[in-house]
C-alpha positions in Angstrom: 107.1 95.4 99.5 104.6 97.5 97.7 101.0 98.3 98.4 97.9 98.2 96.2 94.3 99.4 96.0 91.6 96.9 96.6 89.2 96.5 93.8 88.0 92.9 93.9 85.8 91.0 96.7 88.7 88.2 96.7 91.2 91.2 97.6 88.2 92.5 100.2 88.6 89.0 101.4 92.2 89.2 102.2 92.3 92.3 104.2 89.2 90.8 106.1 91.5 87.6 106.9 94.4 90.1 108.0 91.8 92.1 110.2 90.8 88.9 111.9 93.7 87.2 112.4 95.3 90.7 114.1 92.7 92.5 116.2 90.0 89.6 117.1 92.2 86.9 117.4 95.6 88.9 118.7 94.2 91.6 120.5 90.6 90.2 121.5 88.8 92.6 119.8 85.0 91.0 119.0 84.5 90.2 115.7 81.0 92.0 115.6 82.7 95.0 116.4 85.6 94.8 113.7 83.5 94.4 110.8 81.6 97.2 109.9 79.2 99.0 107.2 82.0 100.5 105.3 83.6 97.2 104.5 82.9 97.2 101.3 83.6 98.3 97.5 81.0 100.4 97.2 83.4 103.6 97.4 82.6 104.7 101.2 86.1 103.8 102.1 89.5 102.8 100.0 91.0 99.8 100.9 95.0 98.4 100.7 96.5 95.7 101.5 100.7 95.9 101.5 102.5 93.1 100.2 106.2 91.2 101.3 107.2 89.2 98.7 104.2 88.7 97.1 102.3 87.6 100.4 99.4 89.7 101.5 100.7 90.7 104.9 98.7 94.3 106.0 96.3 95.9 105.4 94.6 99.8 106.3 91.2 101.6 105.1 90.7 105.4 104.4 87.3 107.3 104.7 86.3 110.8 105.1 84.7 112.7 107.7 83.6 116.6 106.9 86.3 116.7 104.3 89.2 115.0 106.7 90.7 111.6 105.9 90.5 109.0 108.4 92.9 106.3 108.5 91.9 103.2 110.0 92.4 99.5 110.8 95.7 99.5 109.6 97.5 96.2 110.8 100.5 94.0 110.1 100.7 90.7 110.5 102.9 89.7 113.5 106.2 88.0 111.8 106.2 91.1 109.1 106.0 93.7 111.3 109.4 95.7 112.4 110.2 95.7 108.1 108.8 99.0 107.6 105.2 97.9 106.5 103.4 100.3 108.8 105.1 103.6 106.9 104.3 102.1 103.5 100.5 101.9 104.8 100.3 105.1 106.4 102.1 106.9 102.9 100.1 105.1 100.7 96.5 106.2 102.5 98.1 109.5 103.0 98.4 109.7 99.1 95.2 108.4 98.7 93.2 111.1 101.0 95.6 114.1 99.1 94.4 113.1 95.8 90.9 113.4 97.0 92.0 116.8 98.2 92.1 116.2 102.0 94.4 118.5 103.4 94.7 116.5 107.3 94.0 113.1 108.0 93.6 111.8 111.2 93.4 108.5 113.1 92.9 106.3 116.1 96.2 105.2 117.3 96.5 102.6 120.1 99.0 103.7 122.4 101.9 101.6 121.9 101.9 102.5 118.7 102.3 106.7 119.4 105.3 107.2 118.9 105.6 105.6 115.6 102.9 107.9 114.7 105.1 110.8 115.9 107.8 109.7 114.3 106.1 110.2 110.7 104.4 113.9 111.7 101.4 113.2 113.5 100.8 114.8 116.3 98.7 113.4 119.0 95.2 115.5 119.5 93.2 113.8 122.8 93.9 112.3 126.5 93.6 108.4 126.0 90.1 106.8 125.0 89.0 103.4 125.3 88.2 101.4 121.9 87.5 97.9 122.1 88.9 98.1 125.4 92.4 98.9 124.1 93.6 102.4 125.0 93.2 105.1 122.2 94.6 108.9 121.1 93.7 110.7 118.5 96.1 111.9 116.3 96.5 114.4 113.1 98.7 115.8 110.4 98.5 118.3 108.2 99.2 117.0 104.5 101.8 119.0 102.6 100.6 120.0 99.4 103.2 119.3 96.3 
C-alpha cells in the first residue's frame, strides 16, 4: 500500500470515482453537495489517493483554514477497508499540512469513525453536527514538530 500526490486530471478523476462510489452512492450523500470548488489542481487543496496493490482504492484532500490543515473526504473503498488504509491517509495529509508549516490539523469525522480518530491523537473538539445528514464532531491534533 502506498499513497501518492495527485497531479494529473486523470488521477483527479480517480479520487472523484472513489468519492462517488463511497459517500453518494454508500452513504446517500447528494452528488451536488460532494463535489465542490476546491476539487481541483489549481493548488487550493492537495489531493491523494492510496493504493493496494496497485489499485486506486482511497482517497483524502487537505486545505487550509487561517493557517490550520483541514483534512477532508477521506474514504476507502468498502472491500479495502479494515487493512490499515485509513492511517496511511490520515499520515500522509498530516505530512503534507507539516511541510506547509501547519502546526494542527483538524477534521470532520463521522461518528463511527471517532474512535479511530482517537486512536491516532485526535482529540474530539464539538457536540455532534449534522453534515449531509450523517452525524459529525470535530476533531484536532496538534502536529509534532521533528
Amino acid at each position: 500500500m502506498n499513497a501518492k500526490r495527485i497531479t494529473t486530471e486523470e488521477d483527479l478523476k480517480e479520487t472523484f470515482a472513489i468519492r462517488k462510489e463511497v459517500f453518494v452512492r454508500e452513504q446517500g450523500v447528494p452528488l451536488e453537495d460532494e463535489f465542490d470548488q476546491f476539487d481541483t489542481l489549481d493548488g487550493l487543496c492537495e489531493h491523494i489517493l492510496v493504493y493496494q496493490q496497485d489499485q486506486p482504492v482511497g482517497t483524502g484532500r487537505l486545505r487550509f483554514i487561517d493557517g490550520v490543515g483541514k483534512l477532508e473526504r477521506i474514504c476507502i473503498l468498502e472491500p479495502y477497508r479494515k487493512f490499515g488504509l485509513g492511517k496511511v491517509i490520515l499520515a500522509t495529509l498530516e505530512g503534507i499540512a507539516a511541510e506547509r508549516g501547519a502546526k494542527k490539523v483538524k477534521l470532520h469525522g463521522q461518528t463511527h469513525a471517532e474512535g479511530f480518530y482517537k486512536k491516532l491523537g485526535y482529540q474530539t473538539a464539538s457536540d455532534i453536527f449534522m453534515e449531509d445528514g450523517i452525524p459529525h464532531i470535530l476533531m484536532l491534533k496538534e502536529l509534532s514538530s521533528k
